[in-house]
C-alpha positions as CSV (number, residue, x, y, z in Angstrom):
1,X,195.0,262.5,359.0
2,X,196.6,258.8,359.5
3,X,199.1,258.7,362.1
4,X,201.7,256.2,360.4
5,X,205.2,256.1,359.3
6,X,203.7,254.8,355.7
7,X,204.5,258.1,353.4
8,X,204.7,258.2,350.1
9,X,206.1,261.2,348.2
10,X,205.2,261.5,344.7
11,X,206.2,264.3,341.6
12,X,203.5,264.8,339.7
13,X,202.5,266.6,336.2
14,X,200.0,268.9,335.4
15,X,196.9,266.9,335.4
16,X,198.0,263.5,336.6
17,X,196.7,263.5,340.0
18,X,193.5,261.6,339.0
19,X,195.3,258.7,338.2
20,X,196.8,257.5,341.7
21,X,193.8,258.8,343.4
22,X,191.9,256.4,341.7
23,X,194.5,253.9,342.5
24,X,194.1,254.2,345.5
25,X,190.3,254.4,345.6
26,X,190.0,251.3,343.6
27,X,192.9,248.7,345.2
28,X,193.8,250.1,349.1
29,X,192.3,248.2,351.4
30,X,193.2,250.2,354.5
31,X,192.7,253.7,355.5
32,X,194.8,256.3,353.0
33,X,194.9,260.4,352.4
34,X,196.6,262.8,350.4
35,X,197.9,264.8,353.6
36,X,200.1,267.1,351.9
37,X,200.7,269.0,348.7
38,X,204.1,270.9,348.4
39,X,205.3,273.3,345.3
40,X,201.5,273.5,344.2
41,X,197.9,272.8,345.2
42,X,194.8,271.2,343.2
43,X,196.0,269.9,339.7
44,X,199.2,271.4,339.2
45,X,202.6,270.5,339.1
46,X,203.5,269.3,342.2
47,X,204.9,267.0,345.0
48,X,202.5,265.0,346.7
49,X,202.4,263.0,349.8
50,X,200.2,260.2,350.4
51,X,199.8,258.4,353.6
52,X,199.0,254.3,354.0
53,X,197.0,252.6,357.3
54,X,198.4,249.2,355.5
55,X,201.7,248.2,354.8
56,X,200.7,246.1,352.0
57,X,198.8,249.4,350.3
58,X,202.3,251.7,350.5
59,X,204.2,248.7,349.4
60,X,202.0,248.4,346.4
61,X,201.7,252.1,345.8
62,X,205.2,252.4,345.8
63,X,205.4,249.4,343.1
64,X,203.1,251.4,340.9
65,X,203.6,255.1,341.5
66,X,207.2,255.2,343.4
């Protein structure tokens, strides 16, 4: 878990979690997790919550997926 004030809350579909994990795989350059999954777990519909070492990586994030 990444202590940080960068959170990112998301509302997601069935099935589109792959997409801004790979995001975020692919363009963070700091430290990041998915720390918490509300509603739903794995794949399904859901809120999730994503946390940023780098304040350029939530600013981006939230660009793209905010």
């Amino acid at each position: 878990m990444i202590k940080s004030d960068n959170t990112v809350t998301i509302t997601l579909r069935y099935g589109e979690l792959d997409a801004p994990l790979e995001w975020c795989k692919e363009n963070c350059v700091g430290n990041w997790d998915l720390i918490n999954v509300i509603d739903q777990a794995g794949y399904a519909n859901g809120t999730y919550e994503f946390q940023f070492n780098d304040d350029r990586d939530v600013t981006l994030f939230t660009l793209r997926w905010g």
